[in-house]
C-alpha positions as CSV (number, residue, x, y, z in Angstrom):
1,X,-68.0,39.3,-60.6
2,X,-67.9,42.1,-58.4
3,X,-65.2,44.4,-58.1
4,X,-64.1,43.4,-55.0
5,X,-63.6,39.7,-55.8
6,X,-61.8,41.1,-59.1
7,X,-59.3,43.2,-57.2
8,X,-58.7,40.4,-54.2
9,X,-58.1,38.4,-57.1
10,X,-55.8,40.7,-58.7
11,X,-54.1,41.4,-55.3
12,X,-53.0,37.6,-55.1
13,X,-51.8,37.5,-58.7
14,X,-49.3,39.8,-57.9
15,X,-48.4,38.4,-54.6
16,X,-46.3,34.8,-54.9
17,X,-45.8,32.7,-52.0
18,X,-42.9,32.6,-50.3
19,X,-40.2,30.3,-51.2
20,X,-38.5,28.1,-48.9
21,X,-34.7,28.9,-47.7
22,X,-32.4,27.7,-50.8
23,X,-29.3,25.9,-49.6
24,X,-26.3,27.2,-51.1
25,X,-23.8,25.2,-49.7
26,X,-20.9,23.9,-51.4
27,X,-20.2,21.3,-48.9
28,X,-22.6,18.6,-48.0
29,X,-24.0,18.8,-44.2
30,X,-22.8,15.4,-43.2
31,X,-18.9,16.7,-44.0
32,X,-18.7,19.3,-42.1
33,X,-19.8,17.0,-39.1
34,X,-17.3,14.4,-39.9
35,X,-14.8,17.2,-40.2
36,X,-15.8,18.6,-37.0
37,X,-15.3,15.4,-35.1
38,X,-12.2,14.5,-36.5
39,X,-10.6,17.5,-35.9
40,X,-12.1,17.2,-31.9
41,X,-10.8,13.9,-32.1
42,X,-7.5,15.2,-33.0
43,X,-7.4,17.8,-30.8
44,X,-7.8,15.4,-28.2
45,X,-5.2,13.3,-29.4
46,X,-2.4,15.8,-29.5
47,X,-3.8,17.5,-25.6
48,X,-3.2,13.9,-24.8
49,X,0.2,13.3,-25.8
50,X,1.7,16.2,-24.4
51,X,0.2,15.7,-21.0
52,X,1.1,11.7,-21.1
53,X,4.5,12.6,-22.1
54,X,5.3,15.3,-19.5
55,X,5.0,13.4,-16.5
56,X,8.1,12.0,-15.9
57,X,8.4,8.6,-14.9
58,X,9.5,7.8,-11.7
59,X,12.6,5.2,-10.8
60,X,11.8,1.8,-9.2
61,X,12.1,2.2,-5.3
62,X,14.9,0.7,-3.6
63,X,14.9,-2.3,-1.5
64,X,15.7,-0.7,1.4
65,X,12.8,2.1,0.4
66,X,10.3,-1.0,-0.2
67,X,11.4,-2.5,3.3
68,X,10.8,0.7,5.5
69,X,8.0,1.4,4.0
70,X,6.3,-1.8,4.8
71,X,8.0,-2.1,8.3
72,X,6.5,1.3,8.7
73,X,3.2,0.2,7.7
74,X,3.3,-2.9,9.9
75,X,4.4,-0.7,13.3
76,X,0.7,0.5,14.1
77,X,0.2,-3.6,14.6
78,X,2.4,-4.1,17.4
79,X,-0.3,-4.2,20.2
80,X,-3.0,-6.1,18.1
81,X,-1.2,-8.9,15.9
82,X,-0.1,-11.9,17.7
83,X,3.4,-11.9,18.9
84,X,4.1,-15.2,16.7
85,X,2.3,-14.2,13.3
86,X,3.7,-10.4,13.8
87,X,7.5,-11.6,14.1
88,X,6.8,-14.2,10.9
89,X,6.1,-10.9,9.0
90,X,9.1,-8.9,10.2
91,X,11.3,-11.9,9.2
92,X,9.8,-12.2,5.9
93,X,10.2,-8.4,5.4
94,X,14.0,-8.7,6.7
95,X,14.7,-11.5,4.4
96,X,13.0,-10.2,1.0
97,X,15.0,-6.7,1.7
98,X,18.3,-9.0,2.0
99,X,17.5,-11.2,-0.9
100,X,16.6,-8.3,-3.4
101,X,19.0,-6.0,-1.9
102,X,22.3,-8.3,-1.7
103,X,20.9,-11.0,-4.1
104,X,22.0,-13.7,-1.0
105,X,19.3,-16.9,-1.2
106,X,18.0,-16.1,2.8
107,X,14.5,-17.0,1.7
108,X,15.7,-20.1,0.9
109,X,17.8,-20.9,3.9
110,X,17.2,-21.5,7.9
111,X,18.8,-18.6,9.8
112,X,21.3,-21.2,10.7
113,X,22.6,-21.9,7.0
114,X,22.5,-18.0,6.3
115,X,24.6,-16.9,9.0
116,X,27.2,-19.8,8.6
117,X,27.3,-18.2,5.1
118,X,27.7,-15.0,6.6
119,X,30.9,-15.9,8.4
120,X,32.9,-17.2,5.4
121,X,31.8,-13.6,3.6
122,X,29.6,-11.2,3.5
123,X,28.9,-8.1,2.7
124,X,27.7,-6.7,6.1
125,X,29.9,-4.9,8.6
126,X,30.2,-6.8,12.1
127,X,27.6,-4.5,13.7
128,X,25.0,-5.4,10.9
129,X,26.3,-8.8,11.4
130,X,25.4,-9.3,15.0
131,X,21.9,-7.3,14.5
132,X,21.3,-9.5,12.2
133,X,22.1,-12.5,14.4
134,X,20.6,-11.2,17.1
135,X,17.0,-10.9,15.1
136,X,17.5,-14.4,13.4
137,X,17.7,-15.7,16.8
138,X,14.7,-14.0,18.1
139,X,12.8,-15.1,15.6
140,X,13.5,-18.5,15.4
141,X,13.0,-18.1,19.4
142,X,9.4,-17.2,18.6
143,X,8.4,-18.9,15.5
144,X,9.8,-22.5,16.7
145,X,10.9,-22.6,20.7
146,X,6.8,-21.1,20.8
147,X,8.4,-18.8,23.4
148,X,6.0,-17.1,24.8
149,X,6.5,-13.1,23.2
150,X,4.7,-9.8,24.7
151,X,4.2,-6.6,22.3
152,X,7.5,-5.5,23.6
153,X,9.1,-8.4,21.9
154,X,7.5,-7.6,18.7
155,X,8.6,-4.1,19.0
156,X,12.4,-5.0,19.4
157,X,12.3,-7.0,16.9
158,X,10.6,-4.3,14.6
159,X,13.4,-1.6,16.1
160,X,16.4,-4.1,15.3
161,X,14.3,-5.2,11.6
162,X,14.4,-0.9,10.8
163,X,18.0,-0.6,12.8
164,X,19.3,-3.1,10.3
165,X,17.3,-2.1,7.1
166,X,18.9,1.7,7.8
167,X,22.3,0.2,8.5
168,X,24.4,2.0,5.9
169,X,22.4,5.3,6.3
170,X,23.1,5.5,10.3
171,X,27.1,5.0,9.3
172,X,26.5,7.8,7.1
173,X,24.6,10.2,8.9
């Protein structure tokens, strides 16, 4: 052997390779990830909670509420429903506010039952009274005499409907 070959070889005696990164850990890898998503799931849990819970919850709306709104929605028709079909909504409108408002059975009644009702009592002043009458009548006018109704019609009924619903606000105000 020559001396260089002897002194590479001695160069890689003292020399080791290097050793591959020792894991220390006391806690097994696939812990700490179940760990880590537990406490994300928890997190997410409690953030959650608190902004379920804060929103406070709002009342049922009123009949009266319920029955504007819809008549309200139903106003921009006037001048493209049929006079006929658009005074059968009004009426049904009227008569579910009356029905869930003063628990009276008028869905189940012809105008003419419900307002002889209405004369032996009632609950609604003599001016709702006769707006009332007065829109049962036009209804029943349109619906079953097949009188022949404009827009305008449709409108005065919608302005005696919303007159009527807003009865006991107009006394107020």
């Amino acid at each position: 052997m020559s001396i260089l070959s002897m002194s590479i070889f001695l160069a890689q005696q003292q020399f080791h390779e290097i050793a591959p990164p020792v894991d220390y850990s006391f806690v097994p890898t696939w812990m700490i990830l179940l760990a880590s998503f537990v406490g994300l799931c928890l997190i997410g849990l409690i953030v959650w909670f608190f902004t379920r819970k804060r929103k406070p919850e709002q009342p049922p709306k009123l009949p009266r509420e319920i029955a504007l709104e819809k008549l309200e929605s139903i106003s921009g028709e006037i001048e493209t429903t049929n006079p006929y079909l658009f005074s059968i909504r009004v009426s049904d409108i009227l008569r579910r506010y009356v029905t869930n408002q003063y628990a009276l059975p008028v869905t189940r009644q012809t105008s003419v039952e419900f307002l002889t009702a209405l004369a032996k009592s009632s609950p609604f002043s003599t001016n709702e009274k006769s707006l009332l009458e007065d829109f049962l009548n036009r209804c029943d006018l349109i619906k079953f005499a097949r009188y022949e109704a404009t827009s305008a019609d449709s409108r005065l009924l919608l302005e005696e409907a919303t007159r009527f619903v807003k009865g006991e606000q107009l006394a107020l105000a």
